[in-house]
C-alpha positions in Angstrom: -16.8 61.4 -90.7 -14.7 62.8 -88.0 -11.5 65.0 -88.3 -8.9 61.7 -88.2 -11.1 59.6 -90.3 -13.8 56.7 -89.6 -10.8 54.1 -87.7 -12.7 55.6 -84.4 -9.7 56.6 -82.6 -8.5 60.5 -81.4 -6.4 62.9 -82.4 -4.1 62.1 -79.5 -3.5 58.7 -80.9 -3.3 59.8 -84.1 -0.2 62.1 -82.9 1.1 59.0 -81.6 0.9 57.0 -84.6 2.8 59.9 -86.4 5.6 60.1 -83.9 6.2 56.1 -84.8 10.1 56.3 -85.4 11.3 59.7 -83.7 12.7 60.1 -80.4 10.2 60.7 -77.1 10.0 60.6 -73.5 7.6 59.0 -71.6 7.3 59.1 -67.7 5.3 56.1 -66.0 3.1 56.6 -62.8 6.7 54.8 -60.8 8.4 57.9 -61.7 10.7 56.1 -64.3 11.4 58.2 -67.2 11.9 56.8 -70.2 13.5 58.0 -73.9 14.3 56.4 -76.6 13.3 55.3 -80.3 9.2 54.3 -80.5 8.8 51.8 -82.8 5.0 51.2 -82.4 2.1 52.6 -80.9 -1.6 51.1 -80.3 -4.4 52.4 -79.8 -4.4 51.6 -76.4 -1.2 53.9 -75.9 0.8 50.8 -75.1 4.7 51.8 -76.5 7.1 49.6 -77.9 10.4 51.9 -77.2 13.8 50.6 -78.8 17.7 51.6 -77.8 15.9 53.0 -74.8 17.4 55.2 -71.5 15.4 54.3 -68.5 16.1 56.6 -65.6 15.1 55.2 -62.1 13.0 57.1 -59.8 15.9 57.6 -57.3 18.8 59.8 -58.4 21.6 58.5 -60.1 19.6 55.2 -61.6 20.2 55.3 -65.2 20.3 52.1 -67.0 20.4 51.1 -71.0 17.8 48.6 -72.5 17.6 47.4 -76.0 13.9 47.6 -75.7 11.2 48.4 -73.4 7.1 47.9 -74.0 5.5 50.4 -71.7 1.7 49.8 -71.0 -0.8 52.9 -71.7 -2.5 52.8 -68.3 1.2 53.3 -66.9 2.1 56.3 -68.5 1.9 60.0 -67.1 2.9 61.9 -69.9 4.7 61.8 -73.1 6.9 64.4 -74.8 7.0 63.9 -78.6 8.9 65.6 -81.4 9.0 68.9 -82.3 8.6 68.3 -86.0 5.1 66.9 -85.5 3.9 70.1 -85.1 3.4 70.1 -88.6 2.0 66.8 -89.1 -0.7 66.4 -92.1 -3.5 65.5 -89.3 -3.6 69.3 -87.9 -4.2 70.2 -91.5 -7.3 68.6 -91.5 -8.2 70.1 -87.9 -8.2 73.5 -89.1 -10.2 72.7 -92.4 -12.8 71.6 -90.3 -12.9 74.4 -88.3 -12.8 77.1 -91.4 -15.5 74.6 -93.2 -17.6 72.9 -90.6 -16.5 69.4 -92.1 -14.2 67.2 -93.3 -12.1 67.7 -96.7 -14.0 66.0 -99.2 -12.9 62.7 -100.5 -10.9 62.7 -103.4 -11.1 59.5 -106.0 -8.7 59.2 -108.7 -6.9 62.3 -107.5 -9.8 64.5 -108.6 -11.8 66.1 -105.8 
C-alpha cells in the first residue's frame, strides 16, 4: 500500500482533491491566470473553476466567468490554500517515514 492509498494516484493529486471548494490560482501555458472557486478536480489535473477571474496575458485584460474548465496539460502552476498545509494526507507521509509503512488498517474502529 502506498502513502495515499491503493486508488494509484500521487500525492499531488491527492492535494488537489483536498483543495476541492477553496480558492486557487492557476496560470495556463497562454499566460492567462486564473482564480476562483474549484469545484472539481480529476486525476488528470483537468479543473472545473466556478465564479472565476481570468486575467489576459496582456495588461489590463481582466474579465468575469461563471465558470471555466481548464485542461491539466494547459496548466503551469497552481497555488492552493494555505490551510491545506495541514491536510490529513501529510499525516500519513510522516508516519511512513518514522515507520517505514503505512498506518495499519483499522476495522470497526479498533486498530
Amino acid at each position: 500500500m502506498s502513502v495515499v492509498g491503493n486508488n494509484r494516484v500521487g500525492i499531488p493529486i491527492v492535494l488537489l482533491h483536498d483543495a476541492e471548494g477553496a480558492v486557487v490560482t492557476v496560470e495556463t501555458k497562454r499566460g492567462e491566470l486564473i482564480r476562483g472557486l474549484l469545484f472539481e478536480a480529476e486525476d488528470m489535473m483537468n479543473l472545473y473553476i466556478k465564479k472565476a477571474v481570468v486575467l489576459g496575458p496582456t495588461p489590463g485584460a481582466k474579465r468575469r466567468v461563471e465558470q471555466v474548465y481548464v485542461r491539466g496539460t494547459e496548466i503551469v502552476f497552481i497555488v492552493l490554500p494555505e490551510m491545506l498545509r495541514h491536510a490529513p494526507m501529510f499525516q500519513r507521509i510522516t508516519h511512513w517515514r518514522k515507520h517505514g509503512g503505512a498506518p495499519r488498517e483499522e476495522v470497526g474502529g479498533v486498530a
